[in-house]
C-alpha positions, 0 to 999 in steps of 0.5 A: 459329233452327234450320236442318234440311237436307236435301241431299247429304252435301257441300253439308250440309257445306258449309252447316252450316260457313256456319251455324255461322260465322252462328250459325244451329243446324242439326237433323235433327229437322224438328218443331225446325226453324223452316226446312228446306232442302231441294235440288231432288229430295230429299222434302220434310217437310210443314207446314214452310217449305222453302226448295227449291233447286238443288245449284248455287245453295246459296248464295243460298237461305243467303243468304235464311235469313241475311238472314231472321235478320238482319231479325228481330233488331232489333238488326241491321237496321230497316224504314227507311232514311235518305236525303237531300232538300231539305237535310234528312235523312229516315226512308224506309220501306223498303215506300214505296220504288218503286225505287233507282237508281246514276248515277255516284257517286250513288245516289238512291231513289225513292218515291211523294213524293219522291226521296232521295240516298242515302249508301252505294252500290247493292251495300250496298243490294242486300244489306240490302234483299234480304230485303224484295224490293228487288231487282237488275235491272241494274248501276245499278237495284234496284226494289221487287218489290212494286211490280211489276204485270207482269213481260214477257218481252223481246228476247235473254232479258230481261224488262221490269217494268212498275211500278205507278206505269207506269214501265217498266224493263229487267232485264238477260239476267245478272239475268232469269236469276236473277228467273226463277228467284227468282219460279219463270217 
């Protein structure tokens, strides 16, 4: 995968060492680049995917190139994960999970069917499921945006997500913030 930036000399310095060490190649040739970053005011190439963000949040939109690369090399990461019920273990697709959930030490996802124990914890999921939209709300929550039908703005900054299934959960003022800005609100 080759990368084209477009920012400041100092954060296209800063990427390009995140690339290398990532094995991403970087170009200034925008007809060989399959992504181009580009940060928030600078022109942007037409008929390319840009990824547009702010000078201060260069490293989530890495992180979105990174996990992007990670999720097409099939050596690296599936479309599934294993989770446990009914003292048996199952393949759980990972577009069939609703929503992930932390109590204590356990760490459960939930789908249409059924719930399942899962064996990492919730930090692991939030960075292996980024990429296909499962995202954190809260400290104990991560939920499936695809399975999201309104997003309401709430009390002190907050929001809730209303799910497709009528459940209703709370997402934080620390990661309202960063939904609001993932989702362009």
């Amino acid at each position: 995968m080759t990368l084209q930036l477009i920012c400041s000399k100092t954060i296209t310095e800063k990427l390009i060492k995140l690339c290398n060490a990532g094995d991403i190649g970087t170009t200034n040739d925008t007809d060989k680049a399959d992504f181009i970053m580009c940060e928030r005011g600078l022109p942007q190439p037409e008929g390319k995917i840009c990824i547009t963000f702010d000078a201060i949040d260069y490293m989530e939109s890495f992180e979105l190139v990174k996990n992007y690369r990670a999720s097409n090399d099939q050596s690296v990461l599936t479309d599934t994960i294993t989770g446990f019920a009914n003292n048996r273990y199952s393949v759980i697709g990972i577009v069939d999970i609703h929503y992930i959930e932390a109590s204590g030490s356990e760490v459960t996802c939930y789908t249409s069917n059924s719930d399942f124990q899962l064996k990492n914890t919730l930090y692991h999921y939030e960075q292996d499921l980024l990429s296909y939209g499962i995202i954190r709300i809260n400290k104990s929550q991560l939920v499936n945006i695809l399975m999201v039908e309104e997003i309401v703005p709430w009390f002190n900054a907050r929001l809730v997500l209303k799910m497709k299934d009528e459940r209703e959960f709370e997402v934080s003022k620390h990661y309202a913030k960063s939904l609001k800005k993932t989702l362009d609100l």
